[in-house]
C-alpha positions as CSV (number, residue, x, y, z in Angstrom):
1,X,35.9,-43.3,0.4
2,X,37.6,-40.5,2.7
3,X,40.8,-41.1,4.2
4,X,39.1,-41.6,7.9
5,X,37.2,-44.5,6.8
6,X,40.4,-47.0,7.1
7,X,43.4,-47.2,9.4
8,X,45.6,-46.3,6.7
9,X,45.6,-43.6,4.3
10,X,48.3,-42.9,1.7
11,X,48.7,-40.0,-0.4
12,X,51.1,-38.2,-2.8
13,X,51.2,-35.8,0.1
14,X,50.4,-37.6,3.3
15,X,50.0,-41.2,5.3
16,X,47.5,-41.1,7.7
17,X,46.5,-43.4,10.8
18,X,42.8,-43.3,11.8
19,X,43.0,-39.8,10.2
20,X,45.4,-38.2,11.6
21,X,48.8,-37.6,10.0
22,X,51.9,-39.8,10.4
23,X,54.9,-37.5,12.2
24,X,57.5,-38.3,9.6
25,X,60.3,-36.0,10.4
26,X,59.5,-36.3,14.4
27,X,60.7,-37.7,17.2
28,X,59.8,-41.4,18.3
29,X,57.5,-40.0,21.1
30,X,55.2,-38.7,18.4
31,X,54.8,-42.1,16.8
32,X,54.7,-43.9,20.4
33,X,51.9,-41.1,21.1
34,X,49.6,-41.8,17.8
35,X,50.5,-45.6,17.4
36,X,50.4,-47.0,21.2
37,X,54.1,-48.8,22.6
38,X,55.8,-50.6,19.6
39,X,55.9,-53.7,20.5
40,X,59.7,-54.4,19.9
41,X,63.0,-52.5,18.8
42,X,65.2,-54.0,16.6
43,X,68.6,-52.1,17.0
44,X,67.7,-50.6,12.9
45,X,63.4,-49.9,14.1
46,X,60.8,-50.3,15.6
47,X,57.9,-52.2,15.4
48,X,54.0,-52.6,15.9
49,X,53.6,-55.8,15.1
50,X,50.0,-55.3,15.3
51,X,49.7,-52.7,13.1
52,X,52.0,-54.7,10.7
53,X,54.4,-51.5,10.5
54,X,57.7,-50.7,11.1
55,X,59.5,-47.5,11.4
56,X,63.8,-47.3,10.8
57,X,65.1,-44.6,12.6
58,X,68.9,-46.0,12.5
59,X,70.2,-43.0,9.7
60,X,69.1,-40.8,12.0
61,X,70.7,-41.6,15.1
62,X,67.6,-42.9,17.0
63,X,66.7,-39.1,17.1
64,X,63.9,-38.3,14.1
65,X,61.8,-40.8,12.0
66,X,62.6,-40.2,8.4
């Protein structure tokens, strides 16, 4: 199976979303730009309920997904 026959993909080097790579290490606008509007914030994350994720951007001042 290749990693662009599921929705997610996880490897030792890599998660993937319909193929294309995650932004860890980006701003929220790159998420919001793959993943669609997250459907709520948290005050710790945000949410996509569903895509039953959930990212935490609260360590890094709302700034950078880690």
């Amino acid at each position: 199976m290749k990693t662009e026959d599921t929705e997610f993909a996880i490897t030792p080097c890599q998660i993937t979303y319909k193929g294309k790579e995650l932004p860890l290490g980006k701003p929220l606008d790159a998420w919001i730009q793959l993943l669609g509007t997250y459907s709520r914030h948290t005050g710790r994350g945000y949410v996509w309920d569903s895509l039953g994720i959930a990212i935490n951007d609260w360590e890094a001042n709302h700034e950078y997904v880690k």
